[in-house]
N, C-alpha and C positions, 0 to 999 in steps of 0.2 A: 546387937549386931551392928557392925560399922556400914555406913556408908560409903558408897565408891564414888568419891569425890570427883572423881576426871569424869563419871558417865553422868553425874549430876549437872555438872558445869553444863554437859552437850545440850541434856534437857532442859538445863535453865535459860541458856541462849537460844534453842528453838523456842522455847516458850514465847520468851520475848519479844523476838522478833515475831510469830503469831498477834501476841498483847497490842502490837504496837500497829497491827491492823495495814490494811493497803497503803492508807494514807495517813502516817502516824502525828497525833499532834504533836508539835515542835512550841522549843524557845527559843527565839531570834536574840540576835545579840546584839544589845543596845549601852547608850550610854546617854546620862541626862546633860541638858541643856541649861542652862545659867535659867531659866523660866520654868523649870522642871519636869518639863517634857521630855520625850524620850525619841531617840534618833534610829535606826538601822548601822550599825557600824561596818555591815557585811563580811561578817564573820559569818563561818561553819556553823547550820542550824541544831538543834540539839536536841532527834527526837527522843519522845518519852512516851511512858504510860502512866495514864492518871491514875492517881491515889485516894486523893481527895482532897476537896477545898469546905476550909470551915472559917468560922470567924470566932477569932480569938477577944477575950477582953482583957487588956494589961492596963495598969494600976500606970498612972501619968503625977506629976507635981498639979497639973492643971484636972484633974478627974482622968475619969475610965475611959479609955480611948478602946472603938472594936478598928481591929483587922483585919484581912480577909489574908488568909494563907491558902495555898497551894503548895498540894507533896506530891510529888510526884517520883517514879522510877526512872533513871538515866544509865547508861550504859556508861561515862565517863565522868569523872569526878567533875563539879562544878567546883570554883572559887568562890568562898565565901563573900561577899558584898560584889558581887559580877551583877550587872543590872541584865535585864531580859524581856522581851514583849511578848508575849502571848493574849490569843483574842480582844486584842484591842485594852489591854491593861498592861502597864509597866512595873516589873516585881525584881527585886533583888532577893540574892542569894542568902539567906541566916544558915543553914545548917547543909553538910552534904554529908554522907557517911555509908560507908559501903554494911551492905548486909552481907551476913555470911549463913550458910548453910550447909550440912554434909561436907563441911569444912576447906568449903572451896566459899570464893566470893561471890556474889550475886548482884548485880545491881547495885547502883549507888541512889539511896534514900535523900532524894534534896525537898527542905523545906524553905519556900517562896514565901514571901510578903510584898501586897499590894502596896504602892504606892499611893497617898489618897489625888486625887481627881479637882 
């Protein structure tokens, strides 16, 4: 039995907007400084709903280096290497890519990476 795509979409965007709660966490939109800190650009904030934060390990010239990623649900697509602040950590964009469902879109699925400290 198919899916009715257009009534899916209604409940995927109430969901969302539910998910993302009264006071939805947000990603501010920043850009680094020649010292590699991160600024407020004061752009449009980008709320989201959390996914999950884990720490990755990737193979380096110099040994195993961990990361802290963050995945998060957005309602608009992010650009890949766009920097962002959230909770007091500075992450840029690796991956964004919309999910799909009952053959309507859902959500665009972005993967964040910490800046190290």
């Amino acid at each position: 039995m198919p899916l009715d795509g257009a009534a899916f979409a209604r409940w995927e965007s109430r969901f969302g907007v539910y998910a993302e709660g009264k006071t939805p966490c947000e990603l501010v939109p920043a850009r680094l400084l020649p010292d590699g800190s991160a600024v407020a650009t004061g752009g449009a904030r980008v709320p989201f709903v959390h996914d999950e934060r884990k720490v990755e390990t990737v193979e380096t010239e110099a040994g195993a280096l961990d990361r802290s990623v963050l995945v998060v649900m957005v309602q608009v697509r992010l650009e890949t290497a766009a920097v962002y602040t959230h909770d007091g950590e500075t992450w840029t964009v690796q991956a964004c890519d919309p999910d799909r469902m009952g053959g309507v879109a859902w959500r665009y699925r972005a993967e964040l990476v910490s800046h190290v400290r």
